[in-house]
Structures are given as structure tokens and as C-alpha cells.
C-alpha positions as CSV (number, residue, x, y, z in Angstrom):
1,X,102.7,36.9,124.1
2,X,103.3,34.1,121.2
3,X,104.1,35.7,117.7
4,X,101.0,33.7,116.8
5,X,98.5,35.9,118.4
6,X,99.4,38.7,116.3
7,X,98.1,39.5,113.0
8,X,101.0,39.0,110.8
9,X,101.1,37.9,106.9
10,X,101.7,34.1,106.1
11,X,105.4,35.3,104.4
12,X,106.3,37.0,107.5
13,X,105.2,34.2,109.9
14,X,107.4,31.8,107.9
15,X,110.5,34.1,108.6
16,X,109.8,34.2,112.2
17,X,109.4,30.4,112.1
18,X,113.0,29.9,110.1
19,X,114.3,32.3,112.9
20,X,113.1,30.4,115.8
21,X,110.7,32.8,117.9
22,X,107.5,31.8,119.2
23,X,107.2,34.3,122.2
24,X,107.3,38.1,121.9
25,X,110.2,40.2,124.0
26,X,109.2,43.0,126.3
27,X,109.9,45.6,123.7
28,X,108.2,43.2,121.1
29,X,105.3,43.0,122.7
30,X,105.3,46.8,123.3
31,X,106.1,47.9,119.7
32,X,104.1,45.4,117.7
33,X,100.5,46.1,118.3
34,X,101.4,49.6,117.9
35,X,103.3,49.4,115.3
36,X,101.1,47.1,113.1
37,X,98.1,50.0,113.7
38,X,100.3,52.4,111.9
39,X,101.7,54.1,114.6
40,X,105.3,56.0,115.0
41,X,107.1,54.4,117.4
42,X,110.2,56.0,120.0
43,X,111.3,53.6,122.2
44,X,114.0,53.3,125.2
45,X,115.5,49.8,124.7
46,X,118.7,48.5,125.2
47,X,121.1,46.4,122.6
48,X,119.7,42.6,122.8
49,X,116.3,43.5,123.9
50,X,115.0,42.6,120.7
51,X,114.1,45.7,119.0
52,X,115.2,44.9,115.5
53,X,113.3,41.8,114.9
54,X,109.9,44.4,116.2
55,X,110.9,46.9,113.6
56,X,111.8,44.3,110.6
57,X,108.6,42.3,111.3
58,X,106.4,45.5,111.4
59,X,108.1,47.3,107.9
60,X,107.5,43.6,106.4
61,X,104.2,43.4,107.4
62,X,103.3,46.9,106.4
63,X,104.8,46.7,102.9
64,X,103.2,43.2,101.7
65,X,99.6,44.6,102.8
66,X,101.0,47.7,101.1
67,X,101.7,45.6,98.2
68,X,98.2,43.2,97.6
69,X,96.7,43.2,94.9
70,X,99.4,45.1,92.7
71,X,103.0,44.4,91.7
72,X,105.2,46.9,92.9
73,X,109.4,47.1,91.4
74,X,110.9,50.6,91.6
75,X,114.6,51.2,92.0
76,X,114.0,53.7,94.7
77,X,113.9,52.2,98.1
78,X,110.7,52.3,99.9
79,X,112.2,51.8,103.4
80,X,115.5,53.5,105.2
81,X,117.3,52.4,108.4
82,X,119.7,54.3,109.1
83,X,122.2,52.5,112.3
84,X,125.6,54.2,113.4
85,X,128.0,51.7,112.9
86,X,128.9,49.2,110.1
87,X,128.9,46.6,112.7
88,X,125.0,47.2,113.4
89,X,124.0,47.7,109.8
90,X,125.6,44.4,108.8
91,X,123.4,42.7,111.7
92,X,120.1,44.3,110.7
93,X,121.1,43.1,107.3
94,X,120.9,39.8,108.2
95,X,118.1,39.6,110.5
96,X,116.2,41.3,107.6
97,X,117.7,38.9,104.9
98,X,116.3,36.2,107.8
99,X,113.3,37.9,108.5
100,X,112.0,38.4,105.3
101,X,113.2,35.2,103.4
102,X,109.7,34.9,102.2
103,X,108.8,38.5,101.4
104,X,110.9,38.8,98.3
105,X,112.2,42.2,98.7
106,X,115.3,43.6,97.9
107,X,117.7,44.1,100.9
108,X,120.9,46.0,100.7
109,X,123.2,47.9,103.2
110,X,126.4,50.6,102.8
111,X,129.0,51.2,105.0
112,X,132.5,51.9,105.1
113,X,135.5,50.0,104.8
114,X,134.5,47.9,101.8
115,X,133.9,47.7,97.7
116,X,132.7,51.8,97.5
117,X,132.0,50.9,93.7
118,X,130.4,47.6,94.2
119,X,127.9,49.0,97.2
120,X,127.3,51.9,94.5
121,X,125.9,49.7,91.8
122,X,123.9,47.7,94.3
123,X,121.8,50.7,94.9
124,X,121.8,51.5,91.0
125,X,120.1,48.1,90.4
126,X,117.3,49.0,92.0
127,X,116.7,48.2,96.4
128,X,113.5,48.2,98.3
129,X,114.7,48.2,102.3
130,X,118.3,50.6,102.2
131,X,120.6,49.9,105.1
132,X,123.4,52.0,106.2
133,X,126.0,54.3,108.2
134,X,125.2,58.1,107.5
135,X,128.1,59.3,106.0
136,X,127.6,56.3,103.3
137,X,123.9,57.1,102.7
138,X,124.8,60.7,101.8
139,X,127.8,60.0,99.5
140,X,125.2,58.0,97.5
141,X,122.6,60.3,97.8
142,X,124.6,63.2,96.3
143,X,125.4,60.8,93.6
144,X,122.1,60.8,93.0
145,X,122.0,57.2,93.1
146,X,119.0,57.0,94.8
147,X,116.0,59.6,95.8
148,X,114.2,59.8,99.3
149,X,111.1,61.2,97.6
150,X,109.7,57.0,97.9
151,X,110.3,56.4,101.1
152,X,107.5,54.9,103.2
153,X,109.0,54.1,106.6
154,X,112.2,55.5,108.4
155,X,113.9,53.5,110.8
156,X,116.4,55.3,113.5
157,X,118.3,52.5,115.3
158,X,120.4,53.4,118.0
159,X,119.9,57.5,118.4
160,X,121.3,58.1,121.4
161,X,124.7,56.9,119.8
162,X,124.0,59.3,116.4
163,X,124.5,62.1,118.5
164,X,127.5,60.8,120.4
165,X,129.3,59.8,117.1
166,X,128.4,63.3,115.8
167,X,126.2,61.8,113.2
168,X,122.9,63.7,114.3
169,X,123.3,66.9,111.3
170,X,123.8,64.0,108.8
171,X,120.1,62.1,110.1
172,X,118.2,66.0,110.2
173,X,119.9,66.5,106.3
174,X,118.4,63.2,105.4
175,X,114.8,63.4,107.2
176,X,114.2,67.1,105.6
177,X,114.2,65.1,102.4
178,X,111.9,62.7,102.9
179,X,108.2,62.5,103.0
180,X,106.3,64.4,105.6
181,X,105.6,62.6,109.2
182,X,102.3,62.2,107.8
183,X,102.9,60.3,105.1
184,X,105.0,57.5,106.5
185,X,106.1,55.7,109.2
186,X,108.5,55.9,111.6
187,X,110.9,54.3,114.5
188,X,113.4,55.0,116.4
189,X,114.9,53.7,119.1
190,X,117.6,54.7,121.9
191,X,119.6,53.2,125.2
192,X,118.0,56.3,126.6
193,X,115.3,59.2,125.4
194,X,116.6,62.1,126.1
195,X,115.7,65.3,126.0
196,X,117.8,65.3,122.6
197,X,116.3,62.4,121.5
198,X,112.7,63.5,121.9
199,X,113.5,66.7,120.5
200,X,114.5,64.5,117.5
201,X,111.4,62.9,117.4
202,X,109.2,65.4,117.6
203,X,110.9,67.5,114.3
204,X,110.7,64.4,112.3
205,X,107.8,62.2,113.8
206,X,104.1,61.9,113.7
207,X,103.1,61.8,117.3
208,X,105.1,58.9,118.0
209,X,104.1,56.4,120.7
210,X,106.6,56.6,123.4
211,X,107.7,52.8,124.8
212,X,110.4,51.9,127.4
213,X,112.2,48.9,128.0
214,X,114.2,48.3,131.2
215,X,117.4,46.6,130.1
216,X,119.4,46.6,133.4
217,X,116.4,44.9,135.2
218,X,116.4,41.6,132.6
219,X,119.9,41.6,132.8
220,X,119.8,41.5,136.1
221,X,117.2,38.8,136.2
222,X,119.1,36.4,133.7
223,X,122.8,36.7,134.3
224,X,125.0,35.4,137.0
225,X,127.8,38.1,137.9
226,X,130.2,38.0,140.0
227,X,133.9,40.8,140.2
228,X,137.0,39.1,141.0
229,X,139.7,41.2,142.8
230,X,143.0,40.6,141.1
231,X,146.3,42.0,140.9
232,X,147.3,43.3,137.1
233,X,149.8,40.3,137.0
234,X,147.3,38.1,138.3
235,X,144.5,38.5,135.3
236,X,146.0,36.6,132.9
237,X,146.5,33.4,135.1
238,X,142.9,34.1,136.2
239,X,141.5,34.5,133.0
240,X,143.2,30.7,132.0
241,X,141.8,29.3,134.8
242,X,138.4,30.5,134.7
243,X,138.2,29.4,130.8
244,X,139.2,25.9,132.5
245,X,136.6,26.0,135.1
246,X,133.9,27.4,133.3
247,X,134.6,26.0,130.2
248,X,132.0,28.4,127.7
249,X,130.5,27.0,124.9
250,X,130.9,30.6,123.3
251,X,132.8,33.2,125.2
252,X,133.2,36.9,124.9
253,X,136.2,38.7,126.6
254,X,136.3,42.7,126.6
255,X,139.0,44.5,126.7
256,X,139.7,48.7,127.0
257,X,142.7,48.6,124.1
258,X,143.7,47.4,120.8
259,X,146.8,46.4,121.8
260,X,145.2,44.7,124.9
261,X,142.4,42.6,122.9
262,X,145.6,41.5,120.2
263,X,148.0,40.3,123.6
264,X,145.4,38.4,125.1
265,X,144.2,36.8,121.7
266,X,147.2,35.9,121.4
267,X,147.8,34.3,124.3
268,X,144.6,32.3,124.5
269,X,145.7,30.9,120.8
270,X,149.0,29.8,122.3
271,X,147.1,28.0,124.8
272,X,145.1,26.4,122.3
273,X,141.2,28.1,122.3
274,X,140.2,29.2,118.9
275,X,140.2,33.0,119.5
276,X,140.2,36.1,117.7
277,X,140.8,39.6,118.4
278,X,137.9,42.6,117.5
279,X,139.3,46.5,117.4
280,X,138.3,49.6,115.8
281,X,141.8,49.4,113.9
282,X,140.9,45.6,112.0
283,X,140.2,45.5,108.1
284,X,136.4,45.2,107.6
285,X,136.8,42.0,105.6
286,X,139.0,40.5,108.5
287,X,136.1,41.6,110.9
288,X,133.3,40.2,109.2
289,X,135.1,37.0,108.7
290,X,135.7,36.8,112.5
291,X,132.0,37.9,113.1
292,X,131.3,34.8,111.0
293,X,133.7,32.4,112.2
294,X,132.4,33.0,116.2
295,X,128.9,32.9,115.2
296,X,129.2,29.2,113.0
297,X,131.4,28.0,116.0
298,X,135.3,27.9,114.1
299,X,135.7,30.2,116.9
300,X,135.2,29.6,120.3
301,X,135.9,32.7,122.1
302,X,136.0,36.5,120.8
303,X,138.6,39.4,122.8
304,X,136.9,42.8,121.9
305,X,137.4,46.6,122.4
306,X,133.9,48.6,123.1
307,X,133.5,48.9,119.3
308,X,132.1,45.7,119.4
309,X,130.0,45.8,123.0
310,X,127.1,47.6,121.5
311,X,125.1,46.4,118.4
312,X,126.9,42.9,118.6
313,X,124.0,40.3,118.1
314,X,125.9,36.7,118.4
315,X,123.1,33.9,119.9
316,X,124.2,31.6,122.1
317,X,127.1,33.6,124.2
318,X,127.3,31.7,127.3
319,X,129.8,33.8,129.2
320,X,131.6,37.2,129.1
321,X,134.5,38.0,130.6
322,X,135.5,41.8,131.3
323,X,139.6,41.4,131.0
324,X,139.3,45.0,131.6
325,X,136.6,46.9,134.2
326,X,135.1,49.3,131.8
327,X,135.3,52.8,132.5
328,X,131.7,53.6,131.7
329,X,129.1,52.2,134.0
330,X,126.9,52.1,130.5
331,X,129.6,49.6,128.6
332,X,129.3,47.4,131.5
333,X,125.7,46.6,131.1
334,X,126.0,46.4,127.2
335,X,129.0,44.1,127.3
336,X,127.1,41.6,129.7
337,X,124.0,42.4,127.6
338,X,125.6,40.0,124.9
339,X,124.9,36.8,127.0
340,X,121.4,35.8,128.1
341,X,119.4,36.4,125.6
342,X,116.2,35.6,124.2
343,X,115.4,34.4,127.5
344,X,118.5,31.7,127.9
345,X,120.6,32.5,131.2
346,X,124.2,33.5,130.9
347,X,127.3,34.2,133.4
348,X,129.5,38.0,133.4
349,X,133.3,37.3,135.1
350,X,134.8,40.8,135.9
351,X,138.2,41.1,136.8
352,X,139.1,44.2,139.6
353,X,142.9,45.2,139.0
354,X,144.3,48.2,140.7
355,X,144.0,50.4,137.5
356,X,140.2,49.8,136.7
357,X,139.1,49.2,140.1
358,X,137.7,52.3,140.6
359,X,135.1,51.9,137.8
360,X,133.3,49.5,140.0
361,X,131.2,51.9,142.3
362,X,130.1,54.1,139.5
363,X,128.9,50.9,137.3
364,X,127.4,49.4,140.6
365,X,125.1,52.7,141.6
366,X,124.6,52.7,137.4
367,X,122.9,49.0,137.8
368,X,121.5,49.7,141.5
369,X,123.0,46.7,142.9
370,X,126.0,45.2,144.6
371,X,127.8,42.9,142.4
372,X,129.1,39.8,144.0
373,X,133.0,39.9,144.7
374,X,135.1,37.1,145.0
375,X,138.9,36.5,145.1
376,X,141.0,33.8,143.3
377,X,142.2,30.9,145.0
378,X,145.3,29.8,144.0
379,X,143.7,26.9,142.4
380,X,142.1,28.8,139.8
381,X,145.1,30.1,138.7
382,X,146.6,28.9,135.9
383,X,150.1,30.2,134.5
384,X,150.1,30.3,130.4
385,X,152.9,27.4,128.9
386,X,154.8,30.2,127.6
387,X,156.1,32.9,129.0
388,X,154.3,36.3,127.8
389,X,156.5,38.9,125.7
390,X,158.7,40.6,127.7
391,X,156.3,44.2,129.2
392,X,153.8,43.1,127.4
393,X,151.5,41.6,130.3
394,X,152.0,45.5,131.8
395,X,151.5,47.2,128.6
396,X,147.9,45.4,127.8
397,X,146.5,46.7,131.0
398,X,149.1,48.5,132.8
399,X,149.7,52.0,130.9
400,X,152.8,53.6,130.6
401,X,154.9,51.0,132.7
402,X,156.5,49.3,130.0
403,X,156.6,52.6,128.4
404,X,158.5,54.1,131.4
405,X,161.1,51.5,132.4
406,X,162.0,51.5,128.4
407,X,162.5,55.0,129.1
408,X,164.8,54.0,132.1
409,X,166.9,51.9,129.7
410,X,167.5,54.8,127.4
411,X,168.7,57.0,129.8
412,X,171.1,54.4,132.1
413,X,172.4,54.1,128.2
414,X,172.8,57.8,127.7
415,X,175.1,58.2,130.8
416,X,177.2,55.1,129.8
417,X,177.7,56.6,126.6
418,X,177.8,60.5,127.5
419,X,175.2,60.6,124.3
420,X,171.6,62.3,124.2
421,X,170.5,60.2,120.8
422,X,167.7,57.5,121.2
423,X,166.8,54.9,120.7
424,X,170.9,53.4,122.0
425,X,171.4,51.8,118.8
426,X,170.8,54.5,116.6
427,X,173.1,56.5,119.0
428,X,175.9,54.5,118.6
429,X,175.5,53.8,115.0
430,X,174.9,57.6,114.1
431,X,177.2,59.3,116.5
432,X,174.9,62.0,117.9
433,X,171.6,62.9,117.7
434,X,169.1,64.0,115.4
435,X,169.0,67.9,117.0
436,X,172.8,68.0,116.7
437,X,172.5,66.6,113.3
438,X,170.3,69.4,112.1
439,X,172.3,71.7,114.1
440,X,175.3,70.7,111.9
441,X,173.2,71.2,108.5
442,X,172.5,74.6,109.1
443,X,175.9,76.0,111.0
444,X,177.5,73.8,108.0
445,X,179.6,71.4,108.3
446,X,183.3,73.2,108.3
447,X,182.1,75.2,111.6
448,X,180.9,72.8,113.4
449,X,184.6,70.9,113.0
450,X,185.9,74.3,113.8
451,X,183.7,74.8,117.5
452,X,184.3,70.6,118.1
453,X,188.1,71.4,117.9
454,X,188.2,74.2,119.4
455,X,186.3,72.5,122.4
456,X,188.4,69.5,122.7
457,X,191.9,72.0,122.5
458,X,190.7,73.7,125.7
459,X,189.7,70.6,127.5
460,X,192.8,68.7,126.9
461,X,195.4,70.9,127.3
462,X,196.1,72.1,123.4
463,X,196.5,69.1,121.8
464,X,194.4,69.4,119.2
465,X,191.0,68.0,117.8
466,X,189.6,64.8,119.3
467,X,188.2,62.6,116.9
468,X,185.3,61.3,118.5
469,X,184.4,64.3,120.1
470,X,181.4,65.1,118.4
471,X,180.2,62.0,119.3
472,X,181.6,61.8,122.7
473,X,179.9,65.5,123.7
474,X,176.5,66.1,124.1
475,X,174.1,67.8,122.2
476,X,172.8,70.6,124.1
477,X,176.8,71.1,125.0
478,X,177.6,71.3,121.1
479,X,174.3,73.5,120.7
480,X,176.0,75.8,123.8
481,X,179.0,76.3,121.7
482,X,177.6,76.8,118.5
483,X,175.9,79.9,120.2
484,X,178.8,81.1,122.0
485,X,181.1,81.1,118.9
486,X,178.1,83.2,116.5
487,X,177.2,85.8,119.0
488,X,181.3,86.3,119.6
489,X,181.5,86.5,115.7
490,X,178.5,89.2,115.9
491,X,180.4,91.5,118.4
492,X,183.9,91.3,116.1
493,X,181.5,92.6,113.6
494,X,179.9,95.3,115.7
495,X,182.8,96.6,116.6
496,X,184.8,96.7,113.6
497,X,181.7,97.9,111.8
498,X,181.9,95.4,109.2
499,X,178.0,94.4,109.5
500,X,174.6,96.3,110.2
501,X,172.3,93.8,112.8
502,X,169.8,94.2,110.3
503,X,172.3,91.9,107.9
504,X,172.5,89.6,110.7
């Protein structure tokens, strides 16, 4: 159905025109007629479908027929989305700032992770359409810098998240507040309506219009997939070669770790792609610069953690790459959801090593199809020009087996140096470790001397104390004769009736 068959105001038509749309989504289609009759609206769509623009273009619509004939300036906001992650608010920010380019209304959004003071005296200066995280939304509230008494429509993006995040008491505290069901409308939308999220929609909604969306089927439809098996040593080489092969325009690759999406960044920079790494753990100025850079094109390919598979709307994507099988058949289908959209076609590489392999059957009964599976020729492989950081191919996707063969070292070092302290080099540069160092700072310093010597007289035949025995013996040897010479101290005293036990 063409945008044009739908009764929308000239302002509104012009943002859709700026934005490039002519022909409706599934869940556009579905919401819009609906929506633009006044209904509440709960609907099952997945990230990409195109469920913000149906939502922005129906709260437009509604406020400028709202609006005829009167002017209309309040500082209170007259519309609320609420979205659970800054990511997501930012993009519904910027659709709307798209969207409604011609409407004139006020847009602002709050998150965390930036200017708490400057967001605060946005709202003070008077908003019409509120954005925002939860948490945010209800600092300011309580600040009283803005009242929910105004609102006319309430937008829930994303539910199904706001009660894994935790986030659901903070959306019940805020809809209590606001206008009853009645007396505005409402949307909310979900990868999934479950019971929890009807149950959520029927204390805060006014018989709302249920809609569903099949995301797995268009994804299905409009992306080429296909699993390569590889060994873990094998996915870097891999990934270089199908970069060279493929050669995306824009490319996403996902990884399951920080440390992972920062290695393999890293790498593809010293190969020469523009790329950046997105993790929970980046500054949120560094992340909306990068979210900006990948979308004007000064960066050609993006490694990302899950934080950034859901909610992430970037046109244009041509391929993903999963680095890293998920572990959640759901990620897999929002990760590839990032390519092929608005009808274009897109291509998902997945790489099968032995640690995430196992993900595969669970996301392939999730989809309810059999994924293509390949394996690499040794054509495709292409080895990076220089050599990866020592462990640090195994520690992106291998676990603990950098971890463990560090551990290795430390303890081939111990028995070389009859010392317990690590890391080596603090060993040898302390002289024992930090237990026996405590040990010593309580017993004090004169008795521990006193047990050393005594120790190295016995062992070598009476010739007094050894120097570098304390750092020569053990700790749990010097602990052992610490506690041998106190409790023989205690019996002298018990005997000779020098000291109750209750002194002791």
C-alpha cells in the first residue's frame, strides 16, 4: 500500500517524502489505518520491520489535526515514548526529527551517559514529543521538571525488552500518572506478546487492537545465509577473506565480548578497513560518534556486542557477519535483521567454531529452517599482515585458554623459584607473597626473623639464619611455622600458669 493512499496531513507527507518511503511495511500497513481512526495499538513486530516510522507518522498526524485552527505552546509534553536503551531513544529521535521536519514540534530525548544538566534544561524550556530511557524519565519527573497530567499519546517501544532489563515497575509508576486509557492514545509494541505483555496492555490500554508481524518469515525471504564451519584459529583468516570476496559496501560484524569486538577491530584497522568497535563498556559520546561515522560512510564496517543487535536502525547494511554464533537463537534473527531492509536484499556470514557451534540447532529450530553450511577453501583464507598479539586470537573467542596457559607460566615459575607470589615479577622483586606479607604484619616483624631462623638452623645443621630464607621458603611453610611456634608458646603458658585462655 503506497503512503499516498492514506489520509495523512500535507506536513507529514513532506517528511515521509524527505525520508524516501512511498510503500507502506507489513506492520505499516497494519498499524496505520488503525492507528489514524484513534485506535490503541499492541503489536508483535520485530526490530527493522518498520514500526517506528507507523507510530511517528500516526502521533504526527494526530497532533496537527489536534492542533487546527488554534495555536498550541505548553512546556509540558503532549506525547511520551518511552524505549529501553539509549541506543533506541537516540534513533527514534532522529526518525522523529526526520519525520516531522515540517510539523514544527519540539522533539527531545534523555538518556544516560551524557550532559545530566544540559538534557535537564531541555525539558525546562518547554518539549512537545519526550523521548527517553526509564530511569531518565523519572529522575526528571521527580524534579518536577515536567508533569504527565498533558500527555495525549503514550508510546511503549520495545516491551518485551522492559521487562527483561527490569524496567517494567519504572513503565507501571509512570502510566499510573498519566491520563486515563480513555483519554489518549496508546502503542506499544514487542518482539513477542506475551502473556506479560498483554497483561501490560490491558492495565494501561484502551482495548487495543492486537497486530502481528512475522519477522523471521521476511528475513527469511530477503537475506542470503549461509554458516561456515571453522576452526577457532581459522575465523580470523576467514573473516579477511570473506571481506575480500564479498567486498560490503557497509558491513556489520557481531561479536559475544568486549574484548572480542575491540581484537577484531583492531585487526581489520591494521588491515586497512575503516572499522570501529561497539560495547556496552564505550563512552556514549564515542558511541554516537561511531553510530554517525558508519551511517555517513567514514566507516565502512562496524564489530558489535548484542548491545547493539537490537534497536540499531543503519540503512543500507549490505552484509553481517556473526564473528561469533550467538547463544540465543533470538540475537541471531535480530543481528541479520540489520541487513535487508526496507525491502533491499542483504547476505548473513556465520562462522561455526567449536565453542559456539552448538548454538546452531537451537537458532535453526528458532527460524524453522536449515541454514546453508559451507566450509572454507583454502583460497578464502587470508592470513592478517601482522601477526595477532600473542593469546589474544584465543582470548577473543576461546575463553579461558590464554587465561590458563598464563596460569601454567606462573606455576612452572613458582617451582623454579621455590616461591608462591604472583605474578613472577612481583615475586622476585618482593621476596614473598602478599599472605606471607600480612602474616608478617601481624606476628610482627622480630618473630617472624625469630621462626625464619630458627627454621633455617634445623635444616642446615646449626649454622645459623639464612638470609634469603624468607624468600627462599614458601608461604604456607612460613604460615606452618608461625602456628607451630604460638600454640608451643600457649602450652609454656598453660603450664606455668602464667596466662588464662581467655587472655589468649
Amino acid at each position: 500500500m503506497p503512503f499516498d493512499a492514506l489520509d495523512l496531513p500535507e506536513p507529514v507527507r513532506r517528511g515521509i517524502a524527505d525520508a524516501g518511503f512511498t510503500e507502506c511495511t507489513p506492520i505499516q500497513r497494519a498499524t496505520l489505518p488503525l492507528a489514524l481512526a484513534g485506535k490503541d495499538i499492541a503489536g508483535q513486530a520485530q526490530t527493522g520491520t518498520g514500526k517506528t516510522a507507523a507510530f511517528l507518522i500516526a502521533t504526527f498526524t494526530r497532533l496537527l489535526r489536534a492542533d487546527e485552527g488554534r495555536k498550541r505552546r505548553g512546556r509540558s509534553p503532549r506525547v511520551l515514548v518511552i524505549a529501553p536503551t539509549r541506543e533506541l531513544v537516540v534513533q527514534i529521535k532522529d526518525e522523529a526529527e526526520l519525520l516531522g521536519r515540517h510539523c514544527g514540534y519540539r522533539i527531545h530525548a534523555v538518556y544516560g551517559g551524557v550532559d545530566y544538566q544540559k538534557q535537564l534544561e531541555g525539558i525546562r524550556a518547554g518539549v512537545d514529543i519526550l523521548i527517553g530511557t526509564p530511569g531518565r524519565l523519572i529522575d526528571y519527573y521527580r524534579q518536577k521538571a515536567y508533569h504527565l497530567d498533558r500527555i495525549e499519546i503514550l508510546v511503549i517501544d520495545e516491551a518485551d525488552r522492559m521487562f527483561d532489563m527490569g524496567f517494567i515497575d519504572d513503565i507501571r509508576f509512570m502510566a499510573r500518572r498519566l491520563p486515563d486509557p480513555s483519554k489518549r492514545q496508546s502503542f506499544l509494541y514487542s518482539a513477542t506478546l506475551s502473556h506479560r505483555v498483554l497483561e501490560l496492555a490491558y492495565e494501561h490500554m484502551n482495548r487495543a487492537e492486537r497486530i502481528a508481524v512475522s519477522g523471521e518469515q521476511i528475513t527469511a525471504d530477503n537475506i542470503t545465509q549461509v554458516v561456515y564451519h571453522v576452526g577457532q584459529e581459522e575465523k580470523l583468516p576467514v573473516l579477511l577473506g570473506l571481506l575480500r570476496r564479498e567486498k560490503p559496501s557497509r558491513a556489520l560484524v557481531f561479536v559475544n565480548t568486549r574484548s572480542g569486538a575491540a581484537f577484531v577491530a583492531s585487526v581489520l584497522s591494521d588491515e586497512g578497513y575503516r572499522a570501529g568497535a561497539l560495547a556496552g563498556d564505550i563512552d556514549q559520546r564515542k558511541r554516537l560518534r561511531l553510530l554517525r561515522e558508519f551511517k555517513e560512510g567514514s566507516k565502512d564496517i562496524l564489530v558489535a556486542t548484542d548491545v547493539a543487535s537490537r534497536g540499531l536502525h543503519i540503512e543500507a547494511v549490505s552484509h553481517v557477519f556473526n564473528y561469533d554464533l550467538p547463544q540465543d537463537p533470538e540475537d541471531y534473527v535480530h543481528r541479520i535483521g540489520r541487513t535487508a531492509r526496507a525491502g533491499a536484499t542483504g547476505k548473513a556470514v556465520s562462522l561455526a567454531c567449536e565453542r559456539y557451534v552448538y548454538s546452531l540447532d537451537a537458532i535453526e529450530a528458532f527460524v524453522g529452517y536449515k541454514i546453508p553450511h559451507e566450509l572454507p577453501d583454502e583460497d578464502l583464507m587470508v592470513q592478517p599482515s601482522r601477526r595477532p598479539r600473542s593469546g589474544a586470537h584465543r582470548r577473543d573467542g576461546g575463553g579461558r585458554t590464554a587465561r590458563r596457559g598464563s596460569e601454567a607460566g606462573r606455576g612452572k615459575t613458582r617451582g623454579r623459584s621455590g616461591s608462591a607470589a604472583e605474578p613472577p615479577k612481583r615475586e622476585s622483586r618482593d621476596g614473598g607473597d602478599a599472605r606471607s606479607k600480612r602474616k608478617k604484619s601481624r606476628a610482627g616483624r622480630g618473630r617472624a626473623e625469630s621462626v625464619a631462623a630458627g627454621s633455617a638452623g634445623r635444616g642446615q645443621g646449626g649454622l645459623g639464619p639464612d638470609p634469603a630464607a624468607p624468600t627462599q621458603a614458601t608461604g604456607k611453610g612460613r604460615e606452618d611455622q608461625a602456628g607451630a611456634a604460638r600454640k608451643k608458646k600457649k602450652k609454656r603458658r598453660r603450664r606455668r600458669g602464667s596466662a588464662r585462655p581467655s587472655e589468649e
